[in-house]
N, C-alpha and C positions, 0 to 999 in steps of 0.2 A: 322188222317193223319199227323198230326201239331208233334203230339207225334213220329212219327215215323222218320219222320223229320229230327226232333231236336238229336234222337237216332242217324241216320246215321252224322248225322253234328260232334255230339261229339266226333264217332268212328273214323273220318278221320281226326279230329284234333290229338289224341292219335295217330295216327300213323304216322305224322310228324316225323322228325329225327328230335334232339332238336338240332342237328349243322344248322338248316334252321331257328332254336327262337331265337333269340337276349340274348344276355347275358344284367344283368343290369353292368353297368359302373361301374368301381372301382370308379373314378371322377365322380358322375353324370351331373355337368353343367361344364364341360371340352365340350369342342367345336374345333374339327381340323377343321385348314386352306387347303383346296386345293387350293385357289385362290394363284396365284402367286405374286408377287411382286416387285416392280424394285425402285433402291436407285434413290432417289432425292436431290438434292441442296436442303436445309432448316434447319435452327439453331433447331426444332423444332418437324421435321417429316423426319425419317432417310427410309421409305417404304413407294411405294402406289400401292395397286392392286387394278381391279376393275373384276366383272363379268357381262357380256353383259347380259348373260339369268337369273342373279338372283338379277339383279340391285345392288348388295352388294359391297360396299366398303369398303379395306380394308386399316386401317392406321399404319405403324407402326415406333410410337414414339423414340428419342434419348434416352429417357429412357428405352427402353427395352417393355414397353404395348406396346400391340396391339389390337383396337378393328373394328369391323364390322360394319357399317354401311346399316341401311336395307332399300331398297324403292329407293335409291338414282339414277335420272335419269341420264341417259350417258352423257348430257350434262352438265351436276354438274362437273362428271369426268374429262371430256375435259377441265373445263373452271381451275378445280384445277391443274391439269398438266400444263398446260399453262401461270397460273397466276405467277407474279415477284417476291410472298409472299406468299406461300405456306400455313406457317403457319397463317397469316393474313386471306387468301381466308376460311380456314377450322376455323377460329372462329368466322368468320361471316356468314359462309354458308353453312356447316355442324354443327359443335357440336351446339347441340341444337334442331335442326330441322329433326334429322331423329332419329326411333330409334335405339340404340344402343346395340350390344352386345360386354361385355369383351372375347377375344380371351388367354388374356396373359397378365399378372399383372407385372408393371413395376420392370424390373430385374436389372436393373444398379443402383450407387447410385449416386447420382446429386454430382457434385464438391462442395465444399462448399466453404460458402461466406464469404471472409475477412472481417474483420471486421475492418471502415476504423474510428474507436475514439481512435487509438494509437496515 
């Protein structure tokens, strides 16, 4: 019976349309954002989104990254929005403490620093 099974299981996999199988990824660890995002006042962090149902926080840097934040309770979100240092509040209370995924590898290139021994 087990043989017989396994026979009809195989047959109705084979007759999937293969527009219903997932293709593999040209990028395989490319990750899109649905979460949305809204600009904030901070020298530091030019975006922040969050998602209620997926706890995910979304940050996205003046340099251009962007990464996810996984776990992170809604209350985390509130107090970051709220907080008078944005970037202060996310290096003491996120980076570090949730895990993290890259979204987007920073694309801008940082001004660069005078150099004041003239």
């Amino acid at each position: 019976m087990l043989r017989v099974s396994l026979a009809v299981f195989v047959a109705m996999l084979e007759a999937i349309p293969s527009a219903y199988c997932a293709e593999p990824s040209a990028a395989p660890n490319h990750v899109v954002s649905r979460i949305p995002r809204q600009p904030v006042q901070s020298t530091a962090i030019a975006k922040i989104g969050y998602s209620k149902r997926r706890h995910s926080l979304e940050i996205e840097f003046v340099n251009g990254a962007v990464y996810r934040y996984l776990g992170v309770p809604p209350a985390v979100y509130r107090d970051l929005m709220s907080a008078a240092s944005k970037a202060q509040f996310y290096d003491f209370h996120v980076k570090g403490h949730y895990r993290s995924v890259s979204i987007r590898p920073p694309q801008k290139q940082q001004a660069p620093t005078k150099n004041h021994s003239d």
